[in-house]
N, C-alpha and C positions, 0 to 999 in steps of 0.2 A: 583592931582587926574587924570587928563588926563594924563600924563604919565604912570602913576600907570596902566590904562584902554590900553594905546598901549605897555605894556612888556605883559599883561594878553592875548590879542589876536595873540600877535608872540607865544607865550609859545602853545596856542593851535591849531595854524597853521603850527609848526614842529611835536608837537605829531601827526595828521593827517596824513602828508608827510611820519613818519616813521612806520605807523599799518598793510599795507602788510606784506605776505610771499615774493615777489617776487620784478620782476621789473615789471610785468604786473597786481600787487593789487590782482592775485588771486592763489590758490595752484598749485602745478606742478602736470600736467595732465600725463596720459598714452602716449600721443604722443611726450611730452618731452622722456619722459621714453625711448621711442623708437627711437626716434632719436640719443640716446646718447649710442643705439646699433649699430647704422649704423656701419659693418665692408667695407664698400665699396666695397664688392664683391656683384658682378650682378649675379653670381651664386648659391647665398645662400638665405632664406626668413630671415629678422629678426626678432626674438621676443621677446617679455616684458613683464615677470609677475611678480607680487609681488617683483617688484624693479630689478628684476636678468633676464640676455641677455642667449639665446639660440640662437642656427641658425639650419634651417633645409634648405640642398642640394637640388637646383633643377637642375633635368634631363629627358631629355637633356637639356644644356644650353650651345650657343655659347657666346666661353669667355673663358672655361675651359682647354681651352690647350690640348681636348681630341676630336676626330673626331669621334663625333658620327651617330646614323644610320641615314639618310636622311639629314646628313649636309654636305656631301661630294659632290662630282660631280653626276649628274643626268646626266641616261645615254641617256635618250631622248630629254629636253631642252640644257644638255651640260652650265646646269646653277652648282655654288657651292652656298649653302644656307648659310654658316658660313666658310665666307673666312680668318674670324679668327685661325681657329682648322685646317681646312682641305686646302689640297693640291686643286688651280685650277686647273679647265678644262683641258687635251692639246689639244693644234691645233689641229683640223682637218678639212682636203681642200678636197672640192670637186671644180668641173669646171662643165659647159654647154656650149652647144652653144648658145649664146644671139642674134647673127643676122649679117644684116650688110648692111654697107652704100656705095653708090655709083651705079657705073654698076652692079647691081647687085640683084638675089632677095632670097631670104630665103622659099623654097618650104614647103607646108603641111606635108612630110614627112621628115624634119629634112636638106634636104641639100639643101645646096646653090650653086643656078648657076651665074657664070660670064660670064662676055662679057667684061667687060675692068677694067680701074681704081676702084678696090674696097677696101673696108676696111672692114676684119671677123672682126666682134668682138665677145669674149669669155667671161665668165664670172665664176671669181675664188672665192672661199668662204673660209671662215675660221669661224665654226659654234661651233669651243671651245674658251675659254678664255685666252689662252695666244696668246701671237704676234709668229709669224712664217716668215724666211726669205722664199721665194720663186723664183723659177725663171722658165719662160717659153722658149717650143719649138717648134716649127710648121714641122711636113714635111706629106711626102703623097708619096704613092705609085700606080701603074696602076692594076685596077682588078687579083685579081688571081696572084697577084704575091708580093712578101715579101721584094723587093728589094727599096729601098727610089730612089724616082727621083728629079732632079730639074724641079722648075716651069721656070725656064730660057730654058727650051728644048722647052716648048710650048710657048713662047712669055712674058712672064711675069718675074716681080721680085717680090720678096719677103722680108720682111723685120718684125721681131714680136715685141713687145714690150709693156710696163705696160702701161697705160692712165696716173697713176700719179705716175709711179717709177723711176729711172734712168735707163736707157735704157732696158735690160729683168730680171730686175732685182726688188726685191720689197719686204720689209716689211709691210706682211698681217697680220693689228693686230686681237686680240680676235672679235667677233661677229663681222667682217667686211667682204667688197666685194671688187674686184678690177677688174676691165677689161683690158683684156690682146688683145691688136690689135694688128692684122696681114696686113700690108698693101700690095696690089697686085698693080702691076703699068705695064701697058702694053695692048694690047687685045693677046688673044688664039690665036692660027696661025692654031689650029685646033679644031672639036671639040673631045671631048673626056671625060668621066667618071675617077675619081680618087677616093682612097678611104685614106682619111686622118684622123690623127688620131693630139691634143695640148695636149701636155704634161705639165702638172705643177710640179714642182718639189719642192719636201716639206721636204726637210733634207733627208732618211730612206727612205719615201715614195715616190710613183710617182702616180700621178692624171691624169687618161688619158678620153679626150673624142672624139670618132671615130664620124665620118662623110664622107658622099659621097660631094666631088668636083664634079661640072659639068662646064666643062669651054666650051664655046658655042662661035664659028668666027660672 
C-alpha cells in the first residue's frame, strides 16, 4: 500500500511540473513579442502587433551613416554633436598676449615694458577638434617703419619657444592651449618703443598678434 501511495504522488508531482506554456508558468507577453523584433538598429523604433515586426525610421538619428542638420560641426562652440555621421571640427588657432615674467611688467594697455631678464609669454589656442601641428615666431620692428630688427642692437637676446613642445615647435591638439615663451636675457642699452608682432603658424594659416615693446635702461 505504501508503495502504491509514493508512485501516486510522483505521477502528480510531474503532471504539475509539466502544465505551463512556458519556462516562466505563464503565456508569452507583448514584450516577448517585441524583443524577438529587436533588428539592432538604433535608428529604427520596433514594433509588435498581432504577432508580426514593423519598424518605423527615426530622424534625425546619429548612427545612420548620414550628416544630418545640427549633427555636424557648430559653428560657434566648434563642437560635432554626432562624430559618428559627420566630419570633425578643424583646427582653428588663435594667439594673445598672456603676460610675463621677470624684469618686467605687462601695462593696462596691452604692452609690455622691459628692463632686463624677462620671459613674454603668449598664449595659443586651438578652439576646433582636430590636433594641429604649429610652430612660432617672435620679431619687432622700430615705430613707423616695416623693416624687422634684432633685439641684440639694443642689449638683449632672444630666444621663442613652446612651454611643452620641442623646441618652437608643437602639437596643438582639439580644444587645447599651449604657451609659447619668448625669453629676453640682457638689459636695454637704451630706451626705446618697438612695435612687435608672434606669429603662430598653423599649416595654410598664420596667427598673428601685434604689441608695443617698451625696453626701458
Amino acid at each position: 500500500m505504501k508503495i502504491l501511495l509514493i508512485i501516486i504522488s510522483a505521477c502528480i508531482l510531474v503532471l504539475a511540473g509539466c502544465s505551463g506554456n512556458n519556462t516562466t508558468g505563464g503565456a508569452i507577453t507583448d514584450t516577448d513579442n517585441l524583443n524577438n523584433c529587436n533588428d539592432n538598429n538604433i535608428c529604427t523604433n520596433d514594433l509588435s502587433a498581432d504577432g508580426k515586426c514593423s519598424y518605423t525610421e527615426i530622424k534625425p538619428c546619429c548612427g545612420n551613416n548620414v550628416c544630418e542638420p545640427k549633427e555636424g560641426c557648430d559653428s560657434i562652440s566648434k563642437m560635432t554633436s554626432c562624430k559618428k555621421d559627420c566630419a570633425t571640427c578643424p583646427a582653428e588657432v588663435s594667439v594673445i598676449v598672456y603676460g610675463c615674467d621677470g624684469n618686467c611688467v605687462k601695462n593696462l594697455d596691452g604692452s609690455i615694458t622691459v628692463k632686463g631678464d624677462s620671459t613674454l609669454s603668449f598664449e595659443a589656442e586651438n578652439s576646433g577638434e582636430e590636433d594641429i601641428k604649429v610652430s612660432g615666431e617672435f620679431s619687432c620692428s622700430r615705430a613707423s617703419s616695416t623693416s624687422t630688427v634684432k633685439l641684440s642692437y639694443y642689449g638683449l637676446s632672444e630666444k621663442g619657444y613652446f612651454e611643452n613642445g620641442v623646441q618652437n615647435e608643437v602639437t596643438l591638439k582639439g580644444k587645447s592651449k599651449e604657451k609659447y615663451l619668448v625669453a629676453l636675457t640682457g638689459r636695454p642699452n637704451m630706451a626705446l618703443n618697438l612695435d612687435c608682432n608672434i606669429y603662430i603658424n598653423a599649416g595654410p594659416n598664420i596667427n598673428l598678434e601685434f604689441f608695443n615693446l617698451k625696453l626701458e635702461k
